[in-house]
Every structure is written in C-alpha cells, then in structure tokens.
N, C-alpha and C positions, 0 to 999 in steps of 0.2 A: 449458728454458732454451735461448735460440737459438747455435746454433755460434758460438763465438771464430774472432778471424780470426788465423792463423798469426801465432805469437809475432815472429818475423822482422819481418814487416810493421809490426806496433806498436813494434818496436825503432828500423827501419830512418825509421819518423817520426816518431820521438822522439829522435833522436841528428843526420836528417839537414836535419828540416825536415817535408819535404815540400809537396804542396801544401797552399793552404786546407783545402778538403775533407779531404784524410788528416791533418791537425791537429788539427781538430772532431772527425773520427774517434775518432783515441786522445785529446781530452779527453773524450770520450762515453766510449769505453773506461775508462779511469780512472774517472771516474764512477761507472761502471757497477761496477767493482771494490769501491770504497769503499760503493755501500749495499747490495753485496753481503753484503759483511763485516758493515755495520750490522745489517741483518735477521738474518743468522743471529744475533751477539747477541742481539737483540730475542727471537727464538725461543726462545733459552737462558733469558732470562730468562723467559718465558713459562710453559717447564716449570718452572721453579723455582717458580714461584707456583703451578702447579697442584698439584706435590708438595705445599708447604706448605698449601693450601689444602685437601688430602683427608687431611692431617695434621692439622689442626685439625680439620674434621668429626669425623675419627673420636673425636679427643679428647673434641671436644664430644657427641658420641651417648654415649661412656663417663661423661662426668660429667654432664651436664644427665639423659640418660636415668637413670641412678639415682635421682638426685633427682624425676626426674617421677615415679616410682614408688615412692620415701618419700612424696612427697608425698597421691598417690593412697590409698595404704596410710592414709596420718594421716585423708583424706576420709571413706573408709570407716569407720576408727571414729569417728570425729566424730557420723557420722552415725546409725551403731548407738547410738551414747549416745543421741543426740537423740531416737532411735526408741524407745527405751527410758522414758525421761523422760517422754514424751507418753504413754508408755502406763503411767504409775507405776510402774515396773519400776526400783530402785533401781540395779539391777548389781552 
C-alpha cells in the first residue's frame, strides 16, 4: 500500500481549503479510506464463506460418505443374490 501523506496535510485541506489540487487530493484520500474499509469487509466476509464452506464439506463427506458406503454394501449383496440365482443356489 503506497505511503499516506502526513495526517496534518489532509487536515490542513480539509479545514483550510486549499488549493484545487489538495482538494482532489484528500477527496482521493477519503476515497481511498472508504474502499479501504470496504474491501477489508469484503475479505471478512470471504473468510466466513470459506469456513462455512469447509464446514459443509466436511459435513457432507460424513453424511453423503456413509451412505455411499451402505449403499455399495446394499450393491454387493444385490449382487451375490443375483449371482446366486443364476446359478440355482437358493441362499
């Protein structure tokens, strides 16, 4: 981030005037303050989404991963019976 210019200076053209140029100045300044402050929000919110977001994952690996694995499990016998069947083997 590029250096600030002495607090005094932005005071001193906000209270006195100054000229054009040091007017633009500290409205550039201000500016520059306020999407300062915006972006770091934006950032915060940022991390919040990616907490949540690796908060869900992991929810979702704990409950969809079970299930994929009853599921599989159910596959497997499915398919022994079927293997079974085709070879007259009641069970």
């Amino acid at each position: 981030m590029p250096d600030k210019p002495p607090a005094e200076v932005v005071h001193r053209v906000s209270v006195s005037g100054g000229t054009p140029e040091e007017e633009e100045f500290a409205a550039k300044l201000t500016e520059l303050a306020s999407l300062e402050v915006e972006i770091a929000g934006r950032e915060l919110d940022l991390a919040t989404v990616l907490v949540e977001l690796h908060s869900f994952e992991r929810r979702y690996i704990q409950v969809i991963g079970a299930r994929y694995s009853r599921l599989d499990d159910l596959r497997a016998l499915i398919a022994e019976a079927r293997a079974r069947q085709r070879q007259g083997d009641p069970g």
